[in-house]
N, C-alpha and C positions, 0 to 999 in steps of 0.2 A: 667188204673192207669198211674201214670206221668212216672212211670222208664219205661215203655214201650215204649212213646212218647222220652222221652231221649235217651236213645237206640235208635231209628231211627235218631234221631239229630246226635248222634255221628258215626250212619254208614252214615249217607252222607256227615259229613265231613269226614271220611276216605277216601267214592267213589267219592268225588266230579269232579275229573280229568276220573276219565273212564264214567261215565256218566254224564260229561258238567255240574253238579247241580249248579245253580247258586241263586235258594229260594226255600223256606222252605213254604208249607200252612198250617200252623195250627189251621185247624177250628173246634177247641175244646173250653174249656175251664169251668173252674167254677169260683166263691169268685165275690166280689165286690172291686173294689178298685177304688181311686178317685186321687191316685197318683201313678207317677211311680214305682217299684219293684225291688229295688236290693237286698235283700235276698232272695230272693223265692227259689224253688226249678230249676226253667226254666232259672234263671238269667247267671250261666257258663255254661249253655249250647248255650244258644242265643251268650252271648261274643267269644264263642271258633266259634260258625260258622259263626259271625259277623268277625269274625279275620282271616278268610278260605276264606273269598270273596262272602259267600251266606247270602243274605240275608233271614229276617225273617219275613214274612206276618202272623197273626192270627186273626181269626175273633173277632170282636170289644163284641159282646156277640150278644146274641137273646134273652135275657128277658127283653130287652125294657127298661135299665137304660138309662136315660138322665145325667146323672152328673158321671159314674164312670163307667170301664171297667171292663171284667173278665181275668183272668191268665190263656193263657201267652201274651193277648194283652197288659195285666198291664206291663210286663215286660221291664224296661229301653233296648231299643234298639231294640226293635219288633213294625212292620208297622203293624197300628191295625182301 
């Protein structure tokens, strides 16, 4: 579920100085989307670790869309 994946997002911005964390791989994801994501669920948590200095990689999807990504690649500020 996503609060779990959230939950890790905000413990490594917490650990990010004792363990050097400097990105995030999140290769998860489900939906279809064909444009960027500022409401979603992934949106403040990508901004708070985008704003900590770590970046955010997520895989682009695996079911082979040509035109639109999955969440939390959809998400405004995630390298997808």
């Amino acid at each position: 579920p996503s609060s779990i994946v959230l939950e890790a997002i905000n413990w490594a911005i917490v650990n990010r100085h004792t363990y050097n964390i400097v990105a995030l791989n999140l290769s998860l994801g489900s939906g279809m989307y064909s444009s960027p994501q500022t409401g979603g669920v992934y949106f403040p948590a990508v901004q708070n670790a985008r704003s900590a200095g770590i970046s955010v990689v997520a895989a682009a999807g695996n079911e082979g869309y040509i035109s639109s990504l999955i969440n939390p690649a959809a998400t405004e500020g995630v390298i997808s």
